[in-house]
N, C-alpha and C positions, 0 to 999 in steps of 0.2 A: 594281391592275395586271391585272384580269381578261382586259381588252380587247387589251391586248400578247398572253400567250397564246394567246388565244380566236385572232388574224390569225395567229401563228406556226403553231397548228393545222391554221386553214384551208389557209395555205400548201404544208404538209407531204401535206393530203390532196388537193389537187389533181394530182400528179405528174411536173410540170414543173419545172425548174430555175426559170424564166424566171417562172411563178407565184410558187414558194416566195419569190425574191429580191423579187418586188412587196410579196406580203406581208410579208415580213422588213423594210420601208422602211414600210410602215405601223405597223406595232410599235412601230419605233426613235422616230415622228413620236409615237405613243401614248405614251411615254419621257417627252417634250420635254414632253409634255402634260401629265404627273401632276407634274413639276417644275414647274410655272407654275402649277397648285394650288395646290401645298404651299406654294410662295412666296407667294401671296393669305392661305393657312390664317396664315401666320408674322404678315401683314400684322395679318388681323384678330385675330390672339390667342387661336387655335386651338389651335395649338400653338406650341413652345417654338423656339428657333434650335439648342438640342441635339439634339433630336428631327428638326428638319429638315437637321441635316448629317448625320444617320445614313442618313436616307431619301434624302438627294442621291448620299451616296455610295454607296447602294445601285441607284441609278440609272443611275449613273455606270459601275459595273458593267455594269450590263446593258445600258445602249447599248453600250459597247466587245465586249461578248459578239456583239450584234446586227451591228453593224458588222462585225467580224471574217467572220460568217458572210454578209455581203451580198458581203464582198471576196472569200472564196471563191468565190462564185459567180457572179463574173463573169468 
């Protein structure tokens, strides 16, 4: 999940509202992304469906976090 981060950073250091909220929608899309891994990882026997409902709901999380802050910002 470096890449979530890494875009909320850039966001935050660019200084506009209207920046941060771009980046904050590419995070949330970076979210969506490591979810559709993990579901291929599950596919091929990577990992387990335990392990992959921890990391879903962990995700899960953090889109609702992201989200929240894209609705403040608009």
């Amino acid at each position: 999940m470096p890449l979530i981060a890494e875009c909320w950073g850039k966001g935050q250091g660019k200084g506009s509202a209207k920046d941060f909220r771009r980046f904050l929608l590419i995070s949330r899309g970076s979210a969506y992304e490591v979810n559709s891994i993990l579901q291929i990882c599950v596919r091929l026997g990577y990992i387990g469906e335990e392990n992959y409902r921890k990391f879903r709901g962990d995700i899960v999380c953090i889109t609702k976090m992201i989200s929240g802050l894209i609705k403040s910002l608009e």
